[in-house]
DRENDO-1510 file (C-alpha; in Angstrom, 1 decimal, always signed):
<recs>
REC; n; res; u; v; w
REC; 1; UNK; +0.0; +0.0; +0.0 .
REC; 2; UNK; +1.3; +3.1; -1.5 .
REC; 3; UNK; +1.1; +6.1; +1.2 .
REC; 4; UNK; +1.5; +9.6; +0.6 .
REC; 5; UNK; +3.8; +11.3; +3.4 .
REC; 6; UNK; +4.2; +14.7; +1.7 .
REC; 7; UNK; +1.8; +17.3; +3.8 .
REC; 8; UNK; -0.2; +19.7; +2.0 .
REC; 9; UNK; +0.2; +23.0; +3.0 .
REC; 10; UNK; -0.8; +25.4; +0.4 .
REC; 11; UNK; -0.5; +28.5; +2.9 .
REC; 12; UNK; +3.2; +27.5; +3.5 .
REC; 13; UNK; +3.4; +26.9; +0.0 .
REC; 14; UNK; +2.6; +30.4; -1.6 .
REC; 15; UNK; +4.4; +31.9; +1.2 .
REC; 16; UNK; +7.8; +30.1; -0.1 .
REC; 17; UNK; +7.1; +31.0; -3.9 .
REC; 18; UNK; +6.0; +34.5; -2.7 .
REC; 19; UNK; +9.6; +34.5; -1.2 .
REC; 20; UNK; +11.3; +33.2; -3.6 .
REC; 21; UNK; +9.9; +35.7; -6.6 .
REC; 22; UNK; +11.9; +38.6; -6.0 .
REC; 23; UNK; +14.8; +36.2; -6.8 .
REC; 24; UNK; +13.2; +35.8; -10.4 .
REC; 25; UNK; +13.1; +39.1; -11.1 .
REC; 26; UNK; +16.4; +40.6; -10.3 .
REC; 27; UNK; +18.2; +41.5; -13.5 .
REC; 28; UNK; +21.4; +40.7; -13.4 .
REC; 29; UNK; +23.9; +41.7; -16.6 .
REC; 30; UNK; +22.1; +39.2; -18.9 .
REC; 31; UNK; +18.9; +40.3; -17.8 .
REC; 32; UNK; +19.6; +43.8; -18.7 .
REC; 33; UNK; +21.0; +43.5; -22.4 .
REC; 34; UNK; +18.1; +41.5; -23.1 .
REC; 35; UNK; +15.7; +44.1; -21.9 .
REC; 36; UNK; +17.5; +46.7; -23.2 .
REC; 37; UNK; +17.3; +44.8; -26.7 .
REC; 38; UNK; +13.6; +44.1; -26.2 .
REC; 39; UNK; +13.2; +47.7; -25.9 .
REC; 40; UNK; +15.2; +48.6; -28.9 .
REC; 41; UNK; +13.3; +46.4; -31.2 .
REC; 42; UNK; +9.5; +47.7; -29.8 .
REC; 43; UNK; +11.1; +50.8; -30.5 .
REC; 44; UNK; +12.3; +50.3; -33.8 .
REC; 45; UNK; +8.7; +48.8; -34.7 .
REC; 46; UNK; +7.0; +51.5; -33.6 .
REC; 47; UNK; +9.3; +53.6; -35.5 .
REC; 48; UNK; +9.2; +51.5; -38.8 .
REC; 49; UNK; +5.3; +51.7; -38.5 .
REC; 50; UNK; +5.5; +55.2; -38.6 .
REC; 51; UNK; +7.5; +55.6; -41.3 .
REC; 52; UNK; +5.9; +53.2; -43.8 .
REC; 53; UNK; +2.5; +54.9; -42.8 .
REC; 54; UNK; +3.8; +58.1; -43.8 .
REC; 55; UNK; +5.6; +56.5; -46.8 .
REC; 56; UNK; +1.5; +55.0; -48.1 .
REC; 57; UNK; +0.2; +58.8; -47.1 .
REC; 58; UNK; +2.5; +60.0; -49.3 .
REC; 59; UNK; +1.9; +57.8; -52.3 .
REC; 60; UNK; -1.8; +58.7; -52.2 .
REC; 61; UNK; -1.2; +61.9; -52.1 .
REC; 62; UNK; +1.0; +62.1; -54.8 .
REC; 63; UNK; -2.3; +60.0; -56.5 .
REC; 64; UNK; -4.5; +62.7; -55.4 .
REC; 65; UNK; -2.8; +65.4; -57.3 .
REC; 66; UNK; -2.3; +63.0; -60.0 .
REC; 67; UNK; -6.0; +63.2; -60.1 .
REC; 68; UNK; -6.7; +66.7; -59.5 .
REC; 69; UNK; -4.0; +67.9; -62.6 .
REC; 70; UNK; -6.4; +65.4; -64.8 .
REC; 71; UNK; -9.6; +67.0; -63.9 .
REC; 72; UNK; -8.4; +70.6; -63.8 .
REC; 73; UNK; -7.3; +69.6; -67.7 .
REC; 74; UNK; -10.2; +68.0; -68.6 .
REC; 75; UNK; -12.5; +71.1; -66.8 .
REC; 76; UNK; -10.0; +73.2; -69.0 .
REC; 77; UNK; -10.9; +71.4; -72.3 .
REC; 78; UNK; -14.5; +71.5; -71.4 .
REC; 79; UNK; -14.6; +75.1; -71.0 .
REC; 80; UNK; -13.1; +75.7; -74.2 .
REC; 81; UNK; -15.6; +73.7; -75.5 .
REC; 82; UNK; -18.4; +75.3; -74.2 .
REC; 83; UNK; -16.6; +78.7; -75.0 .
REC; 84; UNK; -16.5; +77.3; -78.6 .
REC; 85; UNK; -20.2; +76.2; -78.8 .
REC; 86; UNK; -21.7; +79.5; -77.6 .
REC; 87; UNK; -20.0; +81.5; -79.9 .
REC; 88; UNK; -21.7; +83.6; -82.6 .
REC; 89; UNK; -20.3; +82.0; -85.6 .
REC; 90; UNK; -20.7; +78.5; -84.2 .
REC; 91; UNK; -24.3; +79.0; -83.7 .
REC; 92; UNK; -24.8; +81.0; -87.0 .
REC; 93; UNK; -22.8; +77.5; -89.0 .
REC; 94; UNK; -25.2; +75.2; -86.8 .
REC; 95; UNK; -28.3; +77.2; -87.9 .
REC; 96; UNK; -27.5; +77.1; -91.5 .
REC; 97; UNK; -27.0; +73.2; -90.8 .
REC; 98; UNK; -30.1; +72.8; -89.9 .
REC; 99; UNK; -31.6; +75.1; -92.9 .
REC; 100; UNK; -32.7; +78.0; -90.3 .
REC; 101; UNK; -32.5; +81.4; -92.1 .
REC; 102; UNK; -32.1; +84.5; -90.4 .
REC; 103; UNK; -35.6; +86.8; -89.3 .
REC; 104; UNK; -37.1; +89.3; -91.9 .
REC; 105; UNK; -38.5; +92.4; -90.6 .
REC; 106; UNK; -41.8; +91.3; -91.9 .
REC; 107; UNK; -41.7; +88.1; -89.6 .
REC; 108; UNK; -41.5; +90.4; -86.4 .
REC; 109; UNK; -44.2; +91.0; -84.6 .
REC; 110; UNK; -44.5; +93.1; -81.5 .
REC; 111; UNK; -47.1; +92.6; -78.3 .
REC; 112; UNK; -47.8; +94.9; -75.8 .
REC; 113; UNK; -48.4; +93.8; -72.6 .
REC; 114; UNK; -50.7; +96.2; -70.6 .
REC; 115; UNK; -50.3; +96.9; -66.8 .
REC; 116; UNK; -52.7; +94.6; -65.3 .
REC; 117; UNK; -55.9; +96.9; -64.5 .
REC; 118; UNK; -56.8; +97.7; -60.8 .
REC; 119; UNK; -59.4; +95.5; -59.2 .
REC; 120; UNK; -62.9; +96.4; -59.5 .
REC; 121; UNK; -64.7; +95.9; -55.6 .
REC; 122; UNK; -68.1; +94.0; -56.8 .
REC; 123; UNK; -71.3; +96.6; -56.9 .
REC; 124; UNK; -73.1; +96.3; -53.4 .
REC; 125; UNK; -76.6; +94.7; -53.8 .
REC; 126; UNK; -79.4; +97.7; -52.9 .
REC; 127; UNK; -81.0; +96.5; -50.1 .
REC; 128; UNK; -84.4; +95.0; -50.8 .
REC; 129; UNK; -87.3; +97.5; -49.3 .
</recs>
């Protein structure tokens, strides 16, 4: 028969390991450079994270004005466009495609608009005697 003579005392226990900690967490030399180099390479990370973030902002924005020289030529080209359309001679060679002819004087005719006239009130009924 097989008897366990170890005591269990887990207060007694923790106590020893609560003692014993402090001796796992002194840095000694070792400790230190490997710290030191943990720090350094979190560092570096962060560092490198930044930069290539700034790098990608910089690429879009060099995109973005890409983009806005293209649209400020095409707005350009479209404006001259438009400037082209409405002018006189355009509109006088579109006309004559379309086999308009310019206005007589005998085709004009003139209206006159009257002012509107004031309101009449409506005649009061005589009063029936």
């Amino acid at each position: 028969m097989a008897v366990n003579s170890r005591q269990f005392f887990p207060i007694e226990q923790a106590r020893a390991r609560r003692v014993q900690l402090p001796r796992y967490l002194q840095l000694d030399g070792g400790r230190y450079l490997i710290a030191a180099a943990v720090v350094f390479a979190l560092l570096s990370l962060i560092s490198l994270g930044q930069t290539g973030r700034l790098a990608t902002q910089g690429y879009e924005l060099a995109n973005m004005q890409r983009t806005q020289r293209e649209l400020l030529r095409t707005h350009g080209a479209l404006q001259l466009q438009l400037s082209e359309a409405q002018s006189l001679v355009q509109i006088e060679q579109r006309a004559k495609a379309l086999n308009m002819q310019p206005l007589t004087p005998d085709q004009v005719r003139y209206v006159t608009i009257a002012p509107p006239a004031a309101p009449v009130a409506p005649a009061e009924d005589a009063p029936n005697r």
